[in-house]
C-alpha positions, 0 to 999 in steps of 0.5 A, a space after each residue: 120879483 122873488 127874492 132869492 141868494 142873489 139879494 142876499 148876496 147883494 146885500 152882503 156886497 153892499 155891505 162888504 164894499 161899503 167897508 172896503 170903501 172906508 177902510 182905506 180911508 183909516 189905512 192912508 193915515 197910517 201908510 201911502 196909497 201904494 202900501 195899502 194896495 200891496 197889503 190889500 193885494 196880500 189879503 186879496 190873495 188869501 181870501 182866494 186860496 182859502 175860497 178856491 181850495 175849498 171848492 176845489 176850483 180848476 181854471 177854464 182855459 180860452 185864450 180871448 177869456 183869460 186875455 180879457 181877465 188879465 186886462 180886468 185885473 189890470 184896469 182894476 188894480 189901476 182903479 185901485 191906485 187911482 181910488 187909493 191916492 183919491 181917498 188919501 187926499 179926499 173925504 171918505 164920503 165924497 171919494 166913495 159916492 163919487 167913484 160909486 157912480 162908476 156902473 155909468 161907464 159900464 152902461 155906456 160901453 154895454 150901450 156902444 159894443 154891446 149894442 143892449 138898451 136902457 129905458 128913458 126911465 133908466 137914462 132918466 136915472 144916470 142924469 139924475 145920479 151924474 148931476 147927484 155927483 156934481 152937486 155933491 162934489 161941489 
């Protein structure tokens, strides 16, 4: 498989989230879980105008579509509070592995409403990262 922007663009989300998954961990020793998502929120904000407006962006309108982004920011800033008060209390190294593993959620509701597939291979592979988590928790 040729390497292309998407690698690259992989790599700088591993890298960005990677911060993102620490910062939080500095930023609770200085103010609650519920202060750091509203700044955190803040800078969410301006990175999209800045983004948006440069591009120019206009908005795709579809009632199913936009119904089911507003539930994505929904659950995900209810993620966000629950990772925010997880990693307060938590180490750092723990909380971020742990909560990593959350593509095993998207595999299995991709498998059930979806109706794709995985390979024995990759099926191998969610055991062995869920069995990672256990003894890496414990």
């Amino acid at each position: 498989m040729k390497m292309g922007n998407w690698f690259i663009f992989g790599l700088l989300t591993l890298l960005l989230w990677g911060i993102w998954g620490f910062l939080p961990k500095v930023a609770t020793r200085y103010i609650d879980p519920l202060s750091v998502l509203v700044f955190q929120t803040v800078g969410s904000i301006l990175v999209t105008i800045v983004v948006l407006a440069t591009i120019g962006f206009r908005p795709e309108l579809h009632t199913k579509g936009v119904t089911l982004a507003i539930a994505t920011g929904i659950i995900g800033t209810l993620g966000t509070i629950s990772f925010l008060y997880s990693i307060a209390k938590g180490k750092a190294s723990i909380v971020v592995t742990m909560t990593a593993l959350y593509p095993i959620v998207t595999v299995i509701l991709s498998l059930l409403i979806l109706k794709e597939f995985i390979t024995i291979k990759q099926g191998i592979a969610i055991i062995l990262a869920l069995t990672a988590m256990v003894l890496f928790a414990g």
